[in-house]
N, C-alpha and C positions, 0 to 999 in steps of 0.2 A: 809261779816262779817270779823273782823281783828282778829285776833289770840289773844288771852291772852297776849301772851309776848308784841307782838304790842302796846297791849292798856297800860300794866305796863311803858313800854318806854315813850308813849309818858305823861303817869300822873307824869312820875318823870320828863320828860324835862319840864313839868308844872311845877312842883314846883320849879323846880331849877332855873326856867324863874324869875318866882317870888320871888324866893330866892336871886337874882343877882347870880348865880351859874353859871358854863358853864359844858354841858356834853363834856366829853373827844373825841376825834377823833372816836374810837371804838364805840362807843356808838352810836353818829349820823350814821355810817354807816349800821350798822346795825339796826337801824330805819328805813333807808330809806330803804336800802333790801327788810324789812320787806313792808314797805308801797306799793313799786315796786310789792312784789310780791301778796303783797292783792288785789292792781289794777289789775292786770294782769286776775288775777284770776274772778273778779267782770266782768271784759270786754268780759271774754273766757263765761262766762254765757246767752249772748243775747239771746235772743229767735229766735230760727228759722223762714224764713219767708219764707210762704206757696205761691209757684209759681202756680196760678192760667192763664190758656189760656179761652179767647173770644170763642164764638161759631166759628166765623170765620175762629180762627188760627186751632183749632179742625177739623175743615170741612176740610181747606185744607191741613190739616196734614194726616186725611184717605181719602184724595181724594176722598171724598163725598157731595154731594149735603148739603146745609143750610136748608133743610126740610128734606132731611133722616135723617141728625141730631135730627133734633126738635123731630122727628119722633119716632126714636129709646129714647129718654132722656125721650120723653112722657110714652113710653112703660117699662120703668126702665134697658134697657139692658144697658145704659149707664148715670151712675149716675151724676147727676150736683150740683153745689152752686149753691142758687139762693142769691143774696145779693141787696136788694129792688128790682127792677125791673130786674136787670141786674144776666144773668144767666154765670156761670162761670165752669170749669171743673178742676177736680186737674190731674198733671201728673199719681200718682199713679193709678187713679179711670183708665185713657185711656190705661196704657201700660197694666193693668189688662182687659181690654176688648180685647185688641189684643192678649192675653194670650192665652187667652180663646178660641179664633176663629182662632188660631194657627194650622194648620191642613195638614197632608203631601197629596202632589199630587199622586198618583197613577202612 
């Protein structure tokens, strides 16, 4: 969304377009200022995007078998996506299982 002022600048460069008018030096720059920083601002908004690992990359990241995996995911100690057929893990869900199983040696 553009600021108030943004939108009054560019209805008067409208009229004055139409008008044969020309906005003064100031005018333009501070439009475009303005425009610059309503982009900017529109761009810094993307959505986050959710890094998902394979069961494979998960197995070999805790150096554990492709069936303890399956194993423990079936059991719920370690939560998954499942996205149609394809079963996926989020980072947060696995560094929270290591959390958890975090435990000093004697």
């Amino acid at each position: 969304m553009l600021s108030t002022k943004l939108r009054e600048l560019t209805a008067d460069y409208g009229r004055s377009l139409f008008k044969n008018q020309v906005i003064d030096q100031e005018e333009l720059i501070e439009l475009l200022e303005l425009t610059k920083s309503g982009l900017s601002k529109e761009a810094s908004r993307k959505p986050e995007v959710l890094k998902l690992f394979t069961r494979c990359e998960v197995s070999g990241s805790l150096q554990i078998s492709m069936r303890t995996l399956d194993r423990m995911t079936k059991e719920g100690k370690i939560p998954c996506v499942k996205i149609g057929k394809a079963i996926r893990y989020r980072v947060e869900d696995i560094n929270k299982f290591i959390g958890n199983k975090h435990t000093a040696i004697p």
